[in-house]
C-alpha positions as CSV (number, residue, x, y, z in Angstrom):
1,X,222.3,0.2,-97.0
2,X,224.4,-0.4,-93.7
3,X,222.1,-1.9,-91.4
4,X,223.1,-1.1,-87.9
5,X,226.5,-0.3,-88.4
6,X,228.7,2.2,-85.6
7,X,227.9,5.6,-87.6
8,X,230.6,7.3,-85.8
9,X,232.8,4.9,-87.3
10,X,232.3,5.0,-90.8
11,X,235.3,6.8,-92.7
12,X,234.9,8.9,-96.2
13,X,237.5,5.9,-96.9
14,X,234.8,3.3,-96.0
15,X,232.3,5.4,-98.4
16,X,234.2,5.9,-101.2
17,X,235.5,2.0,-101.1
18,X,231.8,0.8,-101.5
19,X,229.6,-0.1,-104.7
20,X,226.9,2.0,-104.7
21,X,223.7,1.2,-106.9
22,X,220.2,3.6,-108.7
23,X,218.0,1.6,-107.0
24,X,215.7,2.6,-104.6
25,X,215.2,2.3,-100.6
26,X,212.0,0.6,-99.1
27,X,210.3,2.7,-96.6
28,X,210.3,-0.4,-94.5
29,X,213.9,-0.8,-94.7
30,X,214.2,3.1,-93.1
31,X,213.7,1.8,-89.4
32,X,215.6,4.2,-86.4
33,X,219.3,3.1,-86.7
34,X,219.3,2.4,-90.3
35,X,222.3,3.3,-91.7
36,X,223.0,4.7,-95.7
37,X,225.8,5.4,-97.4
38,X,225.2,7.7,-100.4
39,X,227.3,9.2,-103.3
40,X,225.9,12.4,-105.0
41,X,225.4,13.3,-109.0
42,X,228.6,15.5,-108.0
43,X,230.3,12.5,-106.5
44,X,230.6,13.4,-102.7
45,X,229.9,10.6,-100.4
46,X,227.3,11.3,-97.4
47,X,226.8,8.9,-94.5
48,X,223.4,9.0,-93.1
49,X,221.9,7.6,-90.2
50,X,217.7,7.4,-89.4
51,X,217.1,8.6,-85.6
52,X,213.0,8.3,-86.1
53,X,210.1,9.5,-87.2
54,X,207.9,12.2,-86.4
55,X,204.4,13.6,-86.6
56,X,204.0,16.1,-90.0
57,X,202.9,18.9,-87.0
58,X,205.8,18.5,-85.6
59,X,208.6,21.0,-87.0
60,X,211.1,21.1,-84.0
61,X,214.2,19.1,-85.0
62,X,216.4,20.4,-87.8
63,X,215.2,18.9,-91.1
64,X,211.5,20.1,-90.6
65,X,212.8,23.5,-90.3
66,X,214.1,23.8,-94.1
67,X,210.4,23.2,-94.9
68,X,209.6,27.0,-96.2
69,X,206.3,29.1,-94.5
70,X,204.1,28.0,-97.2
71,X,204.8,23.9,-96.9
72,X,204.5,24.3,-93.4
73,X,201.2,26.1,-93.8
74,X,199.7,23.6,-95.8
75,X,200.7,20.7,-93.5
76,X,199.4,22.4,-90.1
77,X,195.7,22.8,-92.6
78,X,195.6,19.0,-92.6
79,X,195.1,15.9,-90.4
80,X,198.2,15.5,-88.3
81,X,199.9,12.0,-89.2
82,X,202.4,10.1,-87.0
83,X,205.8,9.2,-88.8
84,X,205.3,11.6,-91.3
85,X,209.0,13.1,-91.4
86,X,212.2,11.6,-91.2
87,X,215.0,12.6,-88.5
88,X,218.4,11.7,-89.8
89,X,222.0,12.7,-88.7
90,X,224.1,13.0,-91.9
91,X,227.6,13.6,-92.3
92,X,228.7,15.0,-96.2
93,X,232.1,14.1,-97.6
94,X,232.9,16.3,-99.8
95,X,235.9,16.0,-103.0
């Protein structure tokens, strides 16, 4: 974790010259702002940045839309919930 830090500013440099751990992120530690630095099982290095939460209806911003037809069904069949899905803005480094 990041914290608050400029996300424009942080180089594949500044990812790849971290320590990065297996342990798992708190939902309460995912506020708007949060910032993540990430390195895949292939060993790329993603910076990623929480904008908000939105309601599980809600499948206008680009991460709800790579939910397939039948997830999407399912979730319009049930109560709608506030801060169901995550927005983030993510960049990937890759090798």
């Amino acid at each position: 974790m990041l914290g608050k830090r400029a996300f424009d500013k942080i180089s594949r440099e500044d990812l790849a010259n971290l320590k990065y751990f297996d342990k798992k992120v708190a939902n309460t530690s995912l506020t708007p702002g949060t910032v993540l630095a990430l390195r895949t099982k292939e060993g790329n290095y993603v910076k990623l940045r929480v904008v908000g939460y939105r309601e599980a209806h809600d499948f206008s911003f680009p991460e709800a839309k790579l939910r397939d037809a039948k997830s999407r069904a399912l979730l319009q069949k049930r109560p709608n919930m506030k801060n169901y899905n995550m927005e983030v803005e993510w960049v990937l480094y890759q090798k």
